[in-house]
NUNU-824170 format. One record per residue (C-alpha): residue in three letters; x, y, z. Coordinates in pm, whole numbers, m for minus. Layout:
! NUNU-824170
- fido,x,y,z
- Ala,X,Y,Z
...
END
This chain:
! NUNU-824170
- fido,x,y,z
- Unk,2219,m488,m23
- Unk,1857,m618,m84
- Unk,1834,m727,245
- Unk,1873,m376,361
- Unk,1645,m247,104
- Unk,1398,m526,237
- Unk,1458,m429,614
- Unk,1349,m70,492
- Unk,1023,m197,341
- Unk,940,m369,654
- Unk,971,m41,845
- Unk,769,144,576
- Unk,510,m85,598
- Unk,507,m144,969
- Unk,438,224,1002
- Unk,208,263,723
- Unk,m2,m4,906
- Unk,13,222,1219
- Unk,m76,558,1077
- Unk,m387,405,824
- Unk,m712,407,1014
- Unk,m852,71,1116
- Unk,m1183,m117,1007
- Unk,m1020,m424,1200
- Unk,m1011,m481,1604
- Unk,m728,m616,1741
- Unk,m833,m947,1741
- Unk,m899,m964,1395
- Unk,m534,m779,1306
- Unk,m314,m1066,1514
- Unk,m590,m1350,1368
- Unk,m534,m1232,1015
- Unk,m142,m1160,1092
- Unk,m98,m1554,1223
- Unk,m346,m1697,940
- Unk,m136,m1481,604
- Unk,149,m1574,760
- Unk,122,m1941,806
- Unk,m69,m1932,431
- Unk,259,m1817,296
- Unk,488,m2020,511
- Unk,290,m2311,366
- Unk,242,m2207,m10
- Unk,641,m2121,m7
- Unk,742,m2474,82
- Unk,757,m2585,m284
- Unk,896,m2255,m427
- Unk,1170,m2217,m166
- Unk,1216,m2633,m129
- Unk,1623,m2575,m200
- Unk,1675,m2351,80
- Unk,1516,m2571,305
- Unk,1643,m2870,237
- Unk,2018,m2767,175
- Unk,2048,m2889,m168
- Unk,2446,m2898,m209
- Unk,2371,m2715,m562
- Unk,2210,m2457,m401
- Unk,2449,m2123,m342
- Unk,2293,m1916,m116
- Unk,2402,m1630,139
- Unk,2327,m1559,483
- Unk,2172,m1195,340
- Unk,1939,m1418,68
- Unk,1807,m1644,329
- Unk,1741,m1335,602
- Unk,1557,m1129,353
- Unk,1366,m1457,192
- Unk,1266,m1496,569
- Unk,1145,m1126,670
- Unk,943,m1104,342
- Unk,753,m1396,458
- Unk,702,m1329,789
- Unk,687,m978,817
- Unk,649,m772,484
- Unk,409,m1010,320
- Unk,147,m1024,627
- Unk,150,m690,713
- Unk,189,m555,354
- Unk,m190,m796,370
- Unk,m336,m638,673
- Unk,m254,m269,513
- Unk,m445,m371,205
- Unk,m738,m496,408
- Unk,m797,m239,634
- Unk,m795,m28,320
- Unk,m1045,m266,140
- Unk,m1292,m284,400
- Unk,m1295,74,429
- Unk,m1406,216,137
- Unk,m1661,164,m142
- Unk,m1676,m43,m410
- Unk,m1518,125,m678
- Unk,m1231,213,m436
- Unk,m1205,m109,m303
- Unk,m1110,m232,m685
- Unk,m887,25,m670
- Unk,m721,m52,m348
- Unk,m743,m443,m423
- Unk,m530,m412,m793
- Unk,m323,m192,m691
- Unk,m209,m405,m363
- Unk,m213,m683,m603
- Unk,55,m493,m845
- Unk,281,m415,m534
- Unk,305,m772,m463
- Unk,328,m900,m819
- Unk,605,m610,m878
- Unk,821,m677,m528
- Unk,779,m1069,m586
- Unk,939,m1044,m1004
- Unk,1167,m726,m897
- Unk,1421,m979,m747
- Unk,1241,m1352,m689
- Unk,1559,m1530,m503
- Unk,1453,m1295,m198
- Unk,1066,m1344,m238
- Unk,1000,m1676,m342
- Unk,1366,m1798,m357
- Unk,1295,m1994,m750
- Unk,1138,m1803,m1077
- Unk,766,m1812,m1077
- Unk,587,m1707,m1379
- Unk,368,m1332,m1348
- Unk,51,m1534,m1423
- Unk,107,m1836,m1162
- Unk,197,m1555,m873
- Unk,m116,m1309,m1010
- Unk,m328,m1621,m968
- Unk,m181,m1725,m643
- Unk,m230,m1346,m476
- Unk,m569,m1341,m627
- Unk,m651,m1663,m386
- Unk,m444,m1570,m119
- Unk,m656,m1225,m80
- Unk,m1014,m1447,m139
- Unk,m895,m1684,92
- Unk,m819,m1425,350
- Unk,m1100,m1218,312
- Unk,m1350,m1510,370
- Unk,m1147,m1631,653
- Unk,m1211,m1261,800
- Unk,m1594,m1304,748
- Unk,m1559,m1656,911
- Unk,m1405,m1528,1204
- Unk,m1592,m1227,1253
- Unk,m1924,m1472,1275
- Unk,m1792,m1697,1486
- Unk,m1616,m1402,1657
- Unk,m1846,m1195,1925
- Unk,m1811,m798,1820
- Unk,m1619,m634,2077
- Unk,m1705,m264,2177
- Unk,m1405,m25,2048
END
């Protein structure tokens, strides 16, 4: 059932990421799509170690390992590129806004049901530190690439 329900929010995002106006070229969306998602891939391999490993103690179903894989390689990085094309488009006070409340919709889908997020129980704090990092880290990898990164004419 969740994985259904996490097929869904794929599609819902996918499209909100269509219809949302862009402050990002295309370059920077597929740079910033491959960097979030190897950033998760990479800080999941500890959380989710028993899935990868097959640890015989370890139930899991075909359902729980699709949806633990589209939330990190589909929701998760686009969910990111909605939330900065909405950061870097406003002002200050609504980029706050726009920054907690993407930070609550991750925190909220990640505790809702961890098995088919992170696969093992992380604590509220240790996940509202990680996203806080993960979004720093992104955003300065963003204003790395668009220096080293020659502005292309829309």
């Amino acid at each position: 059932m969740f994985f259904a329900v996490t097929l869904c929010f794929a599609w819902i995002s996918v499209n909100l990421l269509i219809i949302i106006p862009k402050s990002l070229t295309k370059d920077e969306h597929l740079f910033l799509f491959l960097v979030s998602s190897l950033t998760i891939i990479l800080s999941l391999i500890l959380p989710a170690k028993h899935l990868y490993i097959g640890d015989p103690d370890f139930k899991d179903t075909i359902q729980t390992t699709l949806a633990f894989l589209t939330n990190r390689t589909i929701v998760f990085p686009v969910l990111t590129l909605v939330s900065v094309n909405l950061i870097l488009l406003r002002k200050f006070w609504i980029q706050v806004l726009t920054g907690s409340t993407s930070l609550f919709i991750f925190l909220i889908y990640c505790l809702l049901e961890p098995k088919y997020t992170t696969i093992s129980s992380i604590g509220a704090g240790q996940l509202l530190l990680y996203f806080v990092g993960y979004y720093v880290f992104i955003i300065l990898l963003l204003r790395g690439f668009r220096l080293l990164h020659p502005l292309e004419d829309p």
